[in-house]
N, C-alpha and C positions, 0 to 999 in steps of 0.2 A: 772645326773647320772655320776658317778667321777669313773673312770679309776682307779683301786688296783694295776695295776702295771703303776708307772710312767715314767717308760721308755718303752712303749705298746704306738705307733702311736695312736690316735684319727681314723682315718683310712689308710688304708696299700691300695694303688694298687697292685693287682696281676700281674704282667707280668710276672710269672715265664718259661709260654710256648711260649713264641713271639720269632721269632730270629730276625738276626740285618737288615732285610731286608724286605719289602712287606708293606702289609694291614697292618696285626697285628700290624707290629713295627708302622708305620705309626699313626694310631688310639691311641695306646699310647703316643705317644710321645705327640699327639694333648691333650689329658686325663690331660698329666704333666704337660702341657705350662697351661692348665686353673686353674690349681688348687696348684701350684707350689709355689706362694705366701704365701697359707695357714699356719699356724704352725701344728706341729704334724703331718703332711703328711710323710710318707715313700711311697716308691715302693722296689717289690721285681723284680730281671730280674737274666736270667741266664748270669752267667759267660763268658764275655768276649762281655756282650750287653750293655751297657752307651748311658747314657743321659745326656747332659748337662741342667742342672737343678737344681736349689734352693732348692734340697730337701735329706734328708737321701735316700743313694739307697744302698740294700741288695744283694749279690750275691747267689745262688743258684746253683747245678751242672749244665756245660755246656749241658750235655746231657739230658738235659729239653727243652735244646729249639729247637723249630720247624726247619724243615729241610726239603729241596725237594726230598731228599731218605726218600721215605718211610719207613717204619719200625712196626715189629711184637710188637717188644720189650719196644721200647720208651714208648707208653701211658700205658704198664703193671708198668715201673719203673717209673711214674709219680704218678698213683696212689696208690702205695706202701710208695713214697713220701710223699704224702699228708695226707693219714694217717697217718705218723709220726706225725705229727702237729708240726713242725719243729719251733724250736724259731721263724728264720725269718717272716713263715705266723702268726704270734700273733699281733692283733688289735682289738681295740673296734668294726668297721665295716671294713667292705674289701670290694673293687670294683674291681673284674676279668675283667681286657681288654680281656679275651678270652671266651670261652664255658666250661674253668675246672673247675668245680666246685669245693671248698674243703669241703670235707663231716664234718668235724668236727668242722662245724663253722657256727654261727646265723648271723644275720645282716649282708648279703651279697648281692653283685649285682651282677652279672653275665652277659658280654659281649656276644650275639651268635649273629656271625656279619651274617652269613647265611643257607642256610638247607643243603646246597651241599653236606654233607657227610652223610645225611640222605637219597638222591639220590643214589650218586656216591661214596661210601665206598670207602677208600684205602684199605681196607682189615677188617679181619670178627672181628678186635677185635673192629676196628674205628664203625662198623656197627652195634657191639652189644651196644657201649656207648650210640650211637647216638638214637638208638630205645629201649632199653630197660631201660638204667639207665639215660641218659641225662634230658626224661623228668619227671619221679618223681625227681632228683633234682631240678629242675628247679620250680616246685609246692611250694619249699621249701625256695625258697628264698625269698628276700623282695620284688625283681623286678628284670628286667631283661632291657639290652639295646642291642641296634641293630643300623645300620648303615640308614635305609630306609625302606619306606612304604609298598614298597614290601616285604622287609626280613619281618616284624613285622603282614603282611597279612600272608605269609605262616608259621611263630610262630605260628600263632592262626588257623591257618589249619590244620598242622602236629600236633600239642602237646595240642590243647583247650586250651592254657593260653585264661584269659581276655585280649583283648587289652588294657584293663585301666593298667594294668601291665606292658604293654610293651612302653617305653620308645625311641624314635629317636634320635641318635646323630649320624650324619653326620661325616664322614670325612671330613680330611682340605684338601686343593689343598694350596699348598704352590708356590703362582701368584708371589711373590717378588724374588722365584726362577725358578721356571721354566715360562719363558716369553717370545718373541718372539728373536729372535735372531739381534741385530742390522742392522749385514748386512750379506746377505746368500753367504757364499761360495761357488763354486760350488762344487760340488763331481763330482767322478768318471762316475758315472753311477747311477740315479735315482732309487730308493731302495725303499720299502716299511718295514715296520717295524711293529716287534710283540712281546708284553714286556707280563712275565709272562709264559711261554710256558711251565714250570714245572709239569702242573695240568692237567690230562685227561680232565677235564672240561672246558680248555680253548679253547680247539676245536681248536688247532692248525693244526689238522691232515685234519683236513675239507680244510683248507687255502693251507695245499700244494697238496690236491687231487685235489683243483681247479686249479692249476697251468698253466693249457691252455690260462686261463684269463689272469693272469697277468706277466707269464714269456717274454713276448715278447718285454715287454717294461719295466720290475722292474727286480731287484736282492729282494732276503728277506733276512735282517739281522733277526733272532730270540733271543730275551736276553732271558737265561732259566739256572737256576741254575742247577748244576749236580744229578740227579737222573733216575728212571726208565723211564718215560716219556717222557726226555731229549731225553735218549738211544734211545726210540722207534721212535722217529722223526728223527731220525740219521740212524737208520735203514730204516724207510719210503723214506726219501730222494737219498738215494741208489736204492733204489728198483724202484722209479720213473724217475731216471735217471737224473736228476735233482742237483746236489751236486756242478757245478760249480755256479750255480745260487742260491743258498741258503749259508747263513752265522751264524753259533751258535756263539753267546756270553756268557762267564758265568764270574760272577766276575765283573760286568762293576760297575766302579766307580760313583756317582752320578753327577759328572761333567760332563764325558764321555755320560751317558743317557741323558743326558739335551741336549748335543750337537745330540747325535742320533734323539730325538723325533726333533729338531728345524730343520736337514736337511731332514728328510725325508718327500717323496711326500706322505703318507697315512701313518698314526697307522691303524694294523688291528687288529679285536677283538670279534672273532665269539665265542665269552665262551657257553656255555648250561646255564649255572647258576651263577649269583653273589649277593652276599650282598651287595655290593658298588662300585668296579671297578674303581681303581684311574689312571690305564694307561688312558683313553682316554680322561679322565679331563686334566690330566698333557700335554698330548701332545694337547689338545684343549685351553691348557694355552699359547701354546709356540706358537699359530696362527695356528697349521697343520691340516688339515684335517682326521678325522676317518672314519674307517665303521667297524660298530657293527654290532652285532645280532641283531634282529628286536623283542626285548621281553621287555615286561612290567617294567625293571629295569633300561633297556635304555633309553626309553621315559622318562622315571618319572627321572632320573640325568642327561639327556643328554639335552632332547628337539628333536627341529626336525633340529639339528645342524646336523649328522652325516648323511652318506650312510648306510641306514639298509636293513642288510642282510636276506631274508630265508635262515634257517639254511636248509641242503640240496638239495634245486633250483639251479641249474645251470643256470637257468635262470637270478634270480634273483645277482648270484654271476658274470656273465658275464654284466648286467646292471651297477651295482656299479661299476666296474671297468671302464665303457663306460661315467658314469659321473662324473668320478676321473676328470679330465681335466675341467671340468667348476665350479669345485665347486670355490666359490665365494668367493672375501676377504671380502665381508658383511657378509657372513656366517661362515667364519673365525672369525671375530668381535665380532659374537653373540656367538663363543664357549669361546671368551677369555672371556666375562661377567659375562658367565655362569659358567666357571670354578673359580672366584675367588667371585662368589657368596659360595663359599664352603671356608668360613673364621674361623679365628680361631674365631673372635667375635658368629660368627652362632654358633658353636659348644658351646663356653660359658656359651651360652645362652639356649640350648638345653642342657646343662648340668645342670645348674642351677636350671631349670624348673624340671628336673629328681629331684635331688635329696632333692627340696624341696616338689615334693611330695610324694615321699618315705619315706625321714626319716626327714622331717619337718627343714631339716637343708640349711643355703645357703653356697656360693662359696665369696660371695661378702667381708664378715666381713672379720674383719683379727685377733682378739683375742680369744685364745684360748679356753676362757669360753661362749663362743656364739654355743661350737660343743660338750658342756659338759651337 
């Protein structure tokens, strides 16, 4: 079937809602490095997100892309967006690295990396998408991907897809970057550390209510981009009394986190809910020890590397902190294994596997008449 407009991609990645930072950005970039070779590949991204990458990239209005200030506004002037049917989103097929769908367009895949806003709305417009229009879109496309077994169990909980519709591709943990530190400096005063802190759902607010546990003997760095949530843990820390012992980060460069996860004594990471969760990979890449929440998404990416937490046991939150100090450099060992098990090869291949059974096409050929 031959393409009428020959300047129209073969297929278009979507990223026009990723910003230059997290999951999303992450998960694409992983999307570009597989399939970057191919001819005919475009991607779209908003303004002022790049990738370095073998392929035509489109730019799109900045204020498309995702942000840790919430916003009323942002997903109304998305899909107003989209409806345009803007030159840029023009392809034979299109693969969304995210959950937007674009309504005026067939042969589509669609990224929903997790359900958490089907839970925990940022507000009632994010909660009408998510429950009301998300999943008849979703009926509508060709297929759909997700990060893990668990995202893709509660896809087919929340919304009845078939699981034969629902597709796994992992995220990468990038082990040639983030890896143990040669030789450990020392710091000032041993610190535990908590990346991501933006999202009510990351349960950051739980880590400093426990602060009995661990202020005695840690400071908290928190890396967390400026928004509402930011403010309220800013506000919490005040009110706990607590603000010489607690440290926000926003803006940390990727060199700068690499150095954060490799000196700190624990990454903490009591989230409620994730589709994938790359902090505790990346910092189990770099040899350090975590402690997670104790939920099914953990186990099934983590193993039984980490300290897992009950979410609201004080119990259980004063334990973990009691076996901070023996956890083990064999058990350190087993999270570096475990974290660069999460390859760009895995994902290729879980790509691959996607989308030859969706649209009978591979990743492997490299001429242009093999995707026609």
């Amino acid at each position: 079937m031959k393409d009428t407009d020959s300047n129209r991609p073969w297929l278009l990645i979507n990223a026009a809602r990723i910003g230059d930072v997290g999951g999303l950005r992450s998960f694409t970039e992983g999307l570009i490095r597989c399939i970057e070779d191919c001819p005919g590949v475009s991607v779209v991204v908003p303004s002022g997100v790049t990738f370095k990458a073998n392929l035509k990239q489109e730019a799109v209005p900045s204020w498309l892309a995702s942000s840790t200030r919430v916003s009323l506004l942002r997903p109304i002037l998305w899909a107003l967006y989209s409806l345009i049917d803007a030159r840029t989103m023009r392809a034979e097929r299109i693969l969304t690295s995210t959950h937007h769908v674009l309504p005026l367009h067939k042969r589509q895949i669609v990224t929903v990396h997790d359900v958490r806003p089907y839970y925990y709305a940022d507000n009632r417009v994010q909660a009408f998408y998510w429950r009301r229009l998300l999943p008849k879109a979703l009926q509508k496309c060709d297929g759909v991907l997700t990060v893990s077994e668990t995202s893709k169990g509660l896809l087919t909980k929340v919304y009845g897809i078939d699981p034969e519709r629902i597709h796994v591709i992992p995220n990468v943990v990038d082990t040639t970057y983030f890896s143990p530190a040669q030789c450990t400096a020392p710091t000032c005063e041993p610190y535990l550390l908590a990346v991501g802190g933006s999202w009510k759902h990351k349960n950051i607010t739980e880590l400093l209510e426990m602060h009995r546990y661990w202020i005695p003997k840690y400071q908290l760095k928190i890396v967390a981009g400026k928004g509402q949530y930011s403010e309220l843990l800013q506000q919490l820390v005040m009110k706990l009394g607590i603000a010489d012992r607690v440290e926000f980060l926003s803006g940390v460069p990727l060199d700068e986190l690499r150095t954060l996860y490799q000196r700190c004594e624990a990454l903490v990471y009591p989230s409620f809910i994730e589709g994938f969760g790359l902090p505790p990979l990346e910092a189990m890449a770099c040899g350090r020890p975590v402690i997670v929440s104790d939920t099914q998404l953990s186990h099934e990416l983590y193993g039984d590397v980490p300290l897992f937490v009950q979410l609201g046991s004080a119990e259980s939150w004063c334990a973990a902190f009691d076996a901070l100090p023996h956890y083990s450099q064999e058990r350190a060992n087993r999270g570096i294994t475990i974290a660069r098990s999460y390859s760009p090869q895995r994902m290729r291949s879980a790509l691959q596997e996607a989308l030859a059974k969706i649209w009978g096409i591979g990743i492997e050929e490299r001429s242009p008449a093999s995707y026609l």
